[in-house]
N, C-alpha and C positions, 0 to 999 in steps of 0.2 A: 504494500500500500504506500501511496505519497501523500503524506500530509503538504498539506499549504495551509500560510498563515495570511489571510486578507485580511486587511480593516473595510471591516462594512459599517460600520454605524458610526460618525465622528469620535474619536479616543476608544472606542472599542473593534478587538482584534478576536476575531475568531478560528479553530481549527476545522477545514473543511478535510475530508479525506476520499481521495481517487483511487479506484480498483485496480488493482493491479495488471490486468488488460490494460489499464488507460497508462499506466506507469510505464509498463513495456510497451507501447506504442507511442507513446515521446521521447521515449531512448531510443527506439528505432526510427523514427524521424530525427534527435540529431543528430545521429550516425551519418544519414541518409545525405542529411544537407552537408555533409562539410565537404563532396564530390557528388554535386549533383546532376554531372555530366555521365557519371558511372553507375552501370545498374547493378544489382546486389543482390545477392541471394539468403533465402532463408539460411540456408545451414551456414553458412559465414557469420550473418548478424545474430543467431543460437549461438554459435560458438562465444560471439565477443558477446553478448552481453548476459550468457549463460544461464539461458531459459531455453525450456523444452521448444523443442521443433516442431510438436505439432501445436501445442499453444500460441506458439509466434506467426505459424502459415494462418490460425483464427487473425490476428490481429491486422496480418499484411491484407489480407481478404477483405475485413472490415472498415481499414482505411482504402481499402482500393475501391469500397463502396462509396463512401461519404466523395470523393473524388481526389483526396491529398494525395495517392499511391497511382502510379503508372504501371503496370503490370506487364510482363512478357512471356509468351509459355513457350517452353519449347527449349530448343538446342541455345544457350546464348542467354536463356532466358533467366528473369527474378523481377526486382520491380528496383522504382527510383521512386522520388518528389514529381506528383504532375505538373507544379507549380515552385515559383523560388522561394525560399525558406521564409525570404521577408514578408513574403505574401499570406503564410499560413501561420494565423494564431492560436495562443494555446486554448482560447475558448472555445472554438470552430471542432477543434481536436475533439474536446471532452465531451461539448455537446453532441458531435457526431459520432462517438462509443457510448457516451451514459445515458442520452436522450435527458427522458424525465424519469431518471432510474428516482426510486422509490426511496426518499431520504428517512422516512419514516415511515408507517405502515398505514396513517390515512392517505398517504401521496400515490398508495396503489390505483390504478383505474377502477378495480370493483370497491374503491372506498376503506378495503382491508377490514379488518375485524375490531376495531376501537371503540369501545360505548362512549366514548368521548364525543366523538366526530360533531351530533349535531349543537355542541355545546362550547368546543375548542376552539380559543383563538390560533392557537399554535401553529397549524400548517399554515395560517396567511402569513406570520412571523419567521418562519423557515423559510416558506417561497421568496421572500422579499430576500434572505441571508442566502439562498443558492443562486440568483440571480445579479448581487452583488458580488457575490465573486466571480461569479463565469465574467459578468464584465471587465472586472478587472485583469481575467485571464484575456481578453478582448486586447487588451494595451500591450499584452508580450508577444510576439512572431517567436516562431521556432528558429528564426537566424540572429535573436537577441540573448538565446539562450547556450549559444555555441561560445567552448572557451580557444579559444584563436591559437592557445598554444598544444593543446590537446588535439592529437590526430588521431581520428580509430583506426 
């Protein structure tokens, strides 16, 4: 999992936490961007960043859905960046693997099982604090996130 610490509220800082799908899927994109002339292969980017292979072919698939991943089958083949690093944010990312993952269990579509629901402020107070950060992930590109001295 990747914690991130946002300030959403003026002087108040929160911890937001990312699945670890979403973890391994921004380490494979800034792998990805620091030659994004070069296409790459799962079991390369398994190797370096020492997660299973078939959990990482789930991830390359699912950014190749959202559109960040250019894919190639075949002889030669693996994926790259569709796009240049500056261009793709880390909100764009998370939103496009977590959606409206279920922060809490009335955020489920059937409502989830809480006798609270029709009496709780709380999910509007969440939504407003998941929303706040994904903007804030909004303001960082995956090419602000590269350390210039680090090569993979």
């Amino acid at each position: 999992m990747l914690d991130c610490e946002v300030q959403i509220f003026s002087g108040v800082e929160a911890k937001m936490r990312l699945t670890k799908f979403t973890d391994i899927a921004l380490r494979v994109l800034m792998v990805s961007a620091h030659d994004i002339s070069r296409t790459y292969t799962a079991d390369e980017i398994a190797r370096e960043l020492k997660v299973s292979h078939n959990h990482l072919t789930k991830v390359i698939r699912d950014l190749a859905k959202t559109g960040i991943l250019a894919t190639q089958r075949g002889s030669g083949g693996g994926f790259r960046l569709a796009r240049a690093p500056h261009q793709i944010t880390l909100g764009e990312v998370v939103r496009g693997l977590e959606g409206d993952s279920a922060i809490v269990e009335c955020f489920r579509p059937d409502g989830g099982n809480c006798s609270l629901t029709p009496h709780c402020k709380l999910k509007g107070r969440l939504a407003t604090a998941r929303e706040a950060f994904l903007r804030d992930l909004d303001k960082t590109s995956i090419a602000e996130c590269l350390s210039p001295a680090h090569a993979f």
